[in-house]
C-alpha positions in Angstrom: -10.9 294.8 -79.9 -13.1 294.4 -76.8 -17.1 293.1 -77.4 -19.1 295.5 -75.6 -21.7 293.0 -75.7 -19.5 291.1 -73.1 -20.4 294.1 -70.3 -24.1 294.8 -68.9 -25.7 297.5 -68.1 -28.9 297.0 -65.9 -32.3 298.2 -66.3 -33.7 299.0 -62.9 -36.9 300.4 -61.9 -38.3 301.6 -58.3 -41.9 301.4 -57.6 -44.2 301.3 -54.1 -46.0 298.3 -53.5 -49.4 301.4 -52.9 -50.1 301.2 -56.5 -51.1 297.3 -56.4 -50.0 294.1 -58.0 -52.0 295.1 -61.4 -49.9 298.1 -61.8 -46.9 296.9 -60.8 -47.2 293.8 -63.0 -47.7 296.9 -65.7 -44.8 298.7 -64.6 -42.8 295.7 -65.2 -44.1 294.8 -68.8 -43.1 298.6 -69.8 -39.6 298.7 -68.2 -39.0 295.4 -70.0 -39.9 297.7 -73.5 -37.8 300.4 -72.4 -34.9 297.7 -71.5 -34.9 296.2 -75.1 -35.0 299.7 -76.9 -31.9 300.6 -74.7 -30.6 297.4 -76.1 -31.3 298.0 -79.9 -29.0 301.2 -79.5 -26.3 301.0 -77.3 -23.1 299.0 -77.2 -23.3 297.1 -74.6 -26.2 294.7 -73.4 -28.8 295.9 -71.1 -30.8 294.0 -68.6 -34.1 294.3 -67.2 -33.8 293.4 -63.6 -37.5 292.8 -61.4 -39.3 296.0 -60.6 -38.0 296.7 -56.7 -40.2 298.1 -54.1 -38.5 298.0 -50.9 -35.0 299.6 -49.7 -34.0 295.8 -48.5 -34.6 295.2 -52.1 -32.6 298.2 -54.0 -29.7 297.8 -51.7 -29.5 294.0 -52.2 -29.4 294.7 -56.0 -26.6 297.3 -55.8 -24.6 294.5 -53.8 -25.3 291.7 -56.2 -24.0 294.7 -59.1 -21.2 295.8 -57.5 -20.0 291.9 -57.4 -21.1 291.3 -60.7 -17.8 291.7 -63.0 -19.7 292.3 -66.3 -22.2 294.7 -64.6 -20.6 298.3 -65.2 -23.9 300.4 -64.4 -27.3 300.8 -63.6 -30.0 302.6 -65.2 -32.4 303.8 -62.4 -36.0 304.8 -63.7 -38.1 305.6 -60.9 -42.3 305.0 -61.3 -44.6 307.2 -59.8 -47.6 308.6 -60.3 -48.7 312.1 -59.8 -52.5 313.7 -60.7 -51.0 316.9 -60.9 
C-alpha cells in the first residue's frame, strides 16, 4: 500500500507587496492555519510555502515544484482585498 503521507501537496498564497509588511506578515500567519486544517483532512501532507509577491517569485516556486518528486500539486489561494 502506498503512504500518502510520503507525497506533498503545497500551500501557496499570492499577495502584493501594496498592502504592507503588517498585512502580509498576517496573510502569512492565516495561510499557515488554512495549511494545517488542509492537513488534518486529507491524505497526503500539505505544506505551507512563504507568502509570494512577485511573478519572479511564483514562477521560481512552480520550478522548484515541478523538480520536486514528492510535490504532486499546489494549492493556489490568492489575497486580496476589496471594499466593495
Amino acid at each position: 500500500m502506498i503512504n500518502l503521507k510520503q507525497l506533498e501537496v503545497w500551500f501557496v498564497t499570492g499577495s502584493q507587496h501594496l498592502y504592507g509588511q503588517e498585512t502580509l506578515t498576517q496573510v502569512a500567519e492565516n495561510s499557515k492555519i488554512i495549511a494545517a486544517s488542509f492537513n488534518d483532512k486529507l491524505p497526503v501532507k500539505v505544506i505551507f510555502k512563504p507568502i509570494l509577491t512577485t511573478q519572479d517569485a511564483i514562477h521560481s516556486l512552480c520550478l522548484e515544484a515541478n523538480s520536486t518528486p514528492n510535490c504532486i500539486g499546489l494549492i493556489t489561494w490568492m489575497h486580496t482585498f476589496s471594499p466593495a
